[in-house]
C-alpha positions, 0 to 999 in steps of 0.5 A: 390482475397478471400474475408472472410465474417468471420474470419482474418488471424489468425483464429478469427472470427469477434465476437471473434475480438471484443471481444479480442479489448474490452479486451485489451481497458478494460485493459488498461484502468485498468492500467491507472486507476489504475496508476492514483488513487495510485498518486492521492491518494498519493498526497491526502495523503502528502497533508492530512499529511501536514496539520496535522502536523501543529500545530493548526491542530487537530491530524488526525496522531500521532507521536511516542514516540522516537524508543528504542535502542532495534529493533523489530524482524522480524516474518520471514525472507521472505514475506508471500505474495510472492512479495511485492511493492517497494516504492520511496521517503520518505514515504510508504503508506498503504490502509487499504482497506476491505478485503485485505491491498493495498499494500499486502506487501511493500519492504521498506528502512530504511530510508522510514516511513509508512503513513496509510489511514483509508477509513473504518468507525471506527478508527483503531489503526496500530502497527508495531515493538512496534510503534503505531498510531490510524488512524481514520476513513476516514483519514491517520496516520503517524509512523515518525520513520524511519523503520531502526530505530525500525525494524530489516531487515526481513519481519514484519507484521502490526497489525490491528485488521482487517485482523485477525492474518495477517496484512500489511507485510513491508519488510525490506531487509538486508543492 
């Protein structure tokens, strides 16, 4: 019988077992975590949104004046961002996390609305194909207009005013 002081079978010593098991731990970990933040947050969110559309609530969101019958081109026809979210239910959330939107780009229905978390310090006021809300610091804003509504399929990219000319990007995929 041989017995190794160092390594396994595969080649790798003990250090570098440990390390490649903190690895994968951390990961997962990651990917629970991250799992669990965007539900916790989304169920934060439809919770935040129900109570401000009743009505002896302040406006923390605003509704848009009523889609004209003139939809919003798209800025092209594919995603800037190469791949974008894929969203079920009613809603589509946005971050508008510092630095880089959470999501980068978000594939949309057209019968889906977009809800924006403002977790920044000063207001921000979001327009998407000639709809616009002012989300205010800490909150989220809602657009109630479904994306079918307003926008032509094609790649459409939210304007902030955080992120320079770049933006959120919602993509709409022809029907």
């Amino acid at each position: 019988m041989t017995v190794r002081a160092h390594g396994s079978r595969f080649g790798y010593g003990v250090i570098e077992t440990t390390l490649i098991c903190i690895v994968l731990v951390i990961l997962g970990f990651t990917t629970w975590f991250v799992h669990i933040s965007t539900a916790s947050t989304r169920k934060t969110l439809e919770a935040t949104n129900k109570v401000a559309q009743a009505p002896s609530a302040p406006a923390a969101s605003s509704q848009p004046a009523p889609a004209s019958t003139t939809k919003a081109a798209p800025d092209s026809s594919a995603p800037a961002a190469g791949t974008c979210m894929t969203t079920n239910g009613d809603m589509v959330m946005v971050t508008l996390a510092e630095g880089v939107p959470e999501p980068r780009c978000s594939q949309v229905t057209a019968a889906q609305t977009l809800t924006v978390a403002n977790p920044g310090t000063t207001d921000v006021t979001v327009t998407l194909g000639g709809q616009s809300v002012v989300v205010p610091a800490g909150k989220s804003g809602v657009i109630a207009v479904p994306f079918g509504d307003y926008l032509q399929p094609g790649d459409h990219v939210m304007q902030t005013g955080l992120y320079g000319s770049s933006g959120p990007e919602v993509y709409l995929p022809p029907s």
